[in-house]
C-alpha positions in Angstrom: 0.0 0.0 0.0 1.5 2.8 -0.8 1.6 6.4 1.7 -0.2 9.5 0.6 3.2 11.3 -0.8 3.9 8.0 -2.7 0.2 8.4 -4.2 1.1 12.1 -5.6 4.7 11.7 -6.3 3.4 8.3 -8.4 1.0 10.9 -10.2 3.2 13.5 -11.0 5.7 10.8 -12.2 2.8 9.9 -14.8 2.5 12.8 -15.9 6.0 14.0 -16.3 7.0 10.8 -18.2 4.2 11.8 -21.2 6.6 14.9 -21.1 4.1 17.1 -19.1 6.7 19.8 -18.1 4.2 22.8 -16.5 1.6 22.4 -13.9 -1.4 24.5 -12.3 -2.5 23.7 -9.2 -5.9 25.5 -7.3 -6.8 24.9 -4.1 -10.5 25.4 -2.6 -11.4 25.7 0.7 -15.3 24.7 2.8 -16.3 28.0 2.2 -16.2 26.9 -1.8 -13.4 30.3 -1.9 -10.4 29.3 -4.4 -7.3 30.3 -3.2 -4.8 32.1 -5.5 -4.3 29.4 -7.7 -0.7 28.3 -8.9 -0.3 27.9 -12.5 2.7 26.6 -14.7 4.5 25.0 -12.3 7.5 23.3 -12.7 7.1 20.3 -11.1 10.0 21.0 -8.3 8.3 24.0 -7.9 4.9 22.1 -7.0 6.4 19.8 -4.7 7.1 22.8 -2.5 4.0 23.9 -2.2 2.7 20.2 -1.5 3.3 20.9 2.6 1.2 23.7 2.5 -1.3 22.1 0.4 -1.6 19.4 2.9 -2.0 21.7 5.7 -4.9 23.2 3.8 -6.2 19.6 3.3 -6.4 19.1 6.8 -8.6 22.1 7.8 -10.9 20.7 4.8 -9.9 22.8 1.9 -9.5 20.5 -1.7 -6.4 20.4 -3.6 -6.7 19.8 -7.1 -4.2 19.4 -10.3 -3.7 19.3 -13.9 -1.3 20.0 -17.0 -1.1 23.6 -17.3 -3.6 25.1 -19.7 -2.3 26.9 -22.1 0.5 23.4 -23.1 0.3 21.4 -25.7 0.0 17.9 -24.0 -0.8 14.2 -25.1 -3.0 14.4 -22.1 -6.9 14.1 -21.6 -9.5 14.1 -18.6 -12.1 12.6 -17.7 -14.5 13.0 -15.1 -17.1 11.0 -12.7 -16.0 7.5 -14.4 -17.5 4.4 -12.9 -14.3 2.1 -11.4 -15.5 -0.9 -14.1 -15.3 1.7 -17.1 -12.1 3.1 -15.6 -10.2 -0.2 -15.3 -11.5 -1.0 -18.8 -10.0 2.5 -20.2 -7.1 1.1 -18.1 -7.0 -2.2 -19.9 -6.9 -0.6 -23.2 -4.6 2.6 -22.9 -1.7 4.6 -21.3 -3.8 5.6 -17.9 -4.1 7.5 -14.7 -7.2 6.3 -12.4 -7.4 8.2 -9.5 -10.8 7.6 -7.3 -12.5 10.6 -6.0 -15.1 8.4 -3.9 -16.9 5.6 -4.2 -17.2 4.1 -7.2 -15.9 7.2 -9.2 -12.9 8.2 -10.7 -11.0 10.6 -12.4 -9.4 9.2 -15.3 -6.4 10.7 -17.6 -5.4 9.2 -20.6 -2.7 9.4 -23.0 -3.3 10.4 -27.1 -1.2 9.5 -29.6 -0.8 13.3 -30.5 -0.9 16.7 -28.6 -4.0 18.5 -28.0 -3.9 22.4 -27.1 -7.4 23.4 -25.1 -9.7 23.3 -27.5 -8.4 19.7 -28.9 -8.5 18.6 -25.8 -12.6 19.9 -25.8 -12.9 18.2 -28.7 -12.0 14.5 -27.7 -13.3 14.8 -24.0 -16.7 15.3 -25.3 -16.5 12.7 -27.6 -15.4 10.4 -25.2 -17.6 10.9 -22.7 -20.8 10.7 -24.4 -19.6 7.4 -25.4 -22.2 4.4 -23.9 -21.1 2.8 -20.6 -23.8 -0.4 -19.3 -26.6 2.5 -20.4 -24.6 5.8 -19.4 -22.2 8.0 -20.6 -18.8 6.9 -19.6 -18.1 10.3 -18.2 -19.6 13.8 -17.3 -20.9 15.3 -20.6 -20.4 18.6 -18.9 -16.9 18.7 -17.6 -15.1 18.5 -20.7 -14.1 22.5 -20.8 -10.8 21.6 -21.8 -9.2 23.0 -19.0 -10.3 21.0 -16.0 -8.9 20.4 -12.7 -8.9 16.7 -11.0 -8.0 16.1 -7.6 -4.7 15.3 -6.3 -4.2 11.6 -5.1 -3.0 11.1 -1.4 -5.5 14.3 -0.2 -9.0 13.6 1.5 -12.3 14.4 -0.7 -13.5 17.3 1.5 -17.2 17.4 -0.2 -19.7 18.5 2.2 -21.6 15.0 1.7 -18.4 12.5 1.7 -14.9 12.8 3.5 -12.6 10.3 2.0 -9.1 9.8 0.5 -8.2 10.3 -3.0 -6.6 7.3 -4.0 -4.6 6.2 -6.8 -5.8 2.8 -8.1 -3.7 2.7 -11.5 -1.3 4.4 -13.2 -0.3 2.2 -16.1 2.0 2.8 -19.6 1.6 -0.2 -21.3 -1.2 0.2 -23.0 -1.9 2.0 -26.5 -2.4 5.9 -26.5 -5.8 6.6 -27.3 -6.1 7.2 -31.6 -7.9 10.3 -31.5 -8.5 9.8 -35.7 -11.1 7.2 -34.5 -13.3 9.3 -32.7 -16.1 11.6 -34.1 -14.9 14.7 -32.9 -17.7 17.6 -32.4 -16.9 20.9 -34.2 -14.9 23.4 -32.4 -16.8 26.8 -31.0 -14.5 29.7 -29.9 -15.1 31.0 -26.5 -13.9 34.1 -27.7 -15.6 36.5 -30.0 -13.8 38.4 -32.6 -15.0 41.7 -30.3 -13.9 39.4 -27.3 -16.4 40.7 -25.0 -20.4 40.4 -24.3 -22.3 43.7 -23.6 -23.3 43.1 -19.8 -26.9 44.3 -20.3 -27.9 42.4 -23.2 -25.5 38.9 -22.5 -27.6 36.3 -24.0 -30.7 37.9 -24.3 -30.8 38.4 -20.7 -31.7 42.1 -18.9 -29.6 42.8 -16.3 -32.5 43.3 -14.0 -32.0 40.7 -11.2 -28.8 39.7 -9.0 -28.8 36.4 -11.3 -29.4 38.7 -14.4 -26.4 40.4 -14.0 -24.2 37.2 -12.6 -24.5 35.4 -15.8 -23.6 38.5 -17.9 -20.4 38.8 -15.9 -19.7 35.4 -16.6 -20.5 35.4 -20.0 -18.3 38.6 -20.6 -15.3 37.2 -18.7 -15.7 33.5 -20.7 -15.5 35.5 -23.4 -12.6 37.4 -23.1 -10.7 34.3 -22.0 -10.6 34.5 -18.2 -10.2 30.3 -16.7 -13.2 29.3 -16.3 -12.3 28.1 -12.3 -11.7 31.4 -11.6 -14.6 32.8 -12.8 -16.9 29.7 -10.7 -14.2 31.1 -7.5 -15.2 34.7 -8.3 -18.9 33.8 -8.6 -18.7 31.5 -5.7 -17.4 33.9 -3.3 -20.0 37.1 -4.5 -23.0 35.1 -4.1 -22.0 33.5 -0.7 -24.2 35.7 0.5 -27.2 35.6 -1.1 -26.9 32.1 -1.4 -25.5 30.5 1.4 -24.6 26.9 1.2 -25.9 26.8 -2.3 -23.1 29.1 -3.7 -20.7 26.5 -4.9 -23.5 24.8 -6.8 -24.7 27.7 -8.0 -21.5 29.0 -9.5 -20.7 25.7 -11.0 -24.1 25.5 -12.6 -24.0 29.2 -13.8 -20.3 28.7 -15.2 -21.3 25.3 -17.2 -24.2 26.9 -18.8 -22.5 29.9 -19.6 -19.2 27.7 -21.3 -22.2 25.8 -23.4 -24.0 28.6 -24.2 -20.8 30.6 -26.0 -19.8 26.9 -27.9 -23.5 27.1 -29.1 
């Protein structure tokens, strides 16, 4: 069994040996608050921040990780995978199966070329509307491109679970996935060729109630090419209280519809 720091180290090391150079790294804490988040990282660099993150992981923040954004990587993520479908990805291809909770996963896998953002877009979404025993193997609506997963050997601080995040596989003898094979959806820019949204009229929307004007903000800031996880962060900690307890949720949901909307 290996220790928590073996777990992350074992992570990183996958990463790093598909040539991922750069990381971000974003840590949320109970409040649903992002704190300032730490992007391209070396990776020496990130393994000094690792005792702080831990720290923060112990007073029930969530400590999350990716390949930074803006690289080109042979890298895709996918989220809220069933354990069978993840050990079959695992089976099949160069994978990284960490589970989030029970019976869930986060799964990265490798491709046979490198994807910038929106390639990456492209081939999460067609991978995870792909049929599971009757489902979708993933989550249909985290496929921004650009998303976080959670660092293995850190607890799942979710109001409704507490549990580790453990690595269950982390293989490299399979094939790289053969992104040719897949049908890939066209690409939308999130960016306009103005590059912003005019707050009052975002969407066809009046700016005439606090929810109003939320979703023109995030409209504008999608569209001028602000990270999406800091806008949910922004969103999050303005609405806290209004909304209470709901905030996170709220953000999340306001933030997905708004990334759909612009590709639409």
């Amino acid at each position: 069994m290996l220790t928590p720091a073996e777990q992350t180290s074992r992570q990183l090391d996958w990463f790093t040996n598909l040539g991922v150079r750069q990381f971000d790294l974003a840590v949320q804490t109970q409040t649903g608050a992002w704190l300032a988040p730490h992007q391209g990282l070396e990776r020496d660099a990130l393994e000094k921040l690792l005792p702080w993150c831990r720290a923060e992981n112990a007073r029930g923040s969530n400590v999350y990780v990716r390949p930074h954004r803006r690289d080109a990587i042979p890298v895709v993520f996918l989220d809220d995978v069933a354990v069978a479908a993840a050990i079959e990805l695992s089976v099949k291809h160069h994978a990284l199966v960490v589970e989030t909770s029970s019976d869930r996963c986060h799964v990265w896998l490798a491709t046979d070329r490198l994807l910038d953002e929106r390639g990456r877009y492209q081939v999460q979404s067609a991978l995870a509307r792909r049929d599971f025993d009757g489902s979708p193997l993933a989550d249909p609506g985290s496929v921004s491109g650009d998303h976080y997963g959670r660092l293995a050997g850190f607890r799942n601080r979710k109001p409704t679970r507490d549990c580790w995040v453990n690595l269950r596989l982390a293989t490299s003898n399979g094939a790289p996935l053969r992104t040719a094979s897949l049908a890939l959806p066209p690409v939308h820019p999130i960016s306009t060729p103005r590059g912003h949204v005019e707050a009052a009229t975002a969407g066809k929307r009046s700016a005439s109630s606090a929810s109003e004007r939320d979703w023109a903000q995030v409209l504008c800031r999608l569209e001028r090419g602000d990270d999406p996880s800091i806008v949910e962060r922004d969103l999050t900690s303005s609405a806290a209280a209004r909304r209470g307890p709901d905030a996170q949720r709220y953000a999340a949901r306001t933030v997905s519809q708004a990334l759909a909307y612009l590709r639409s």
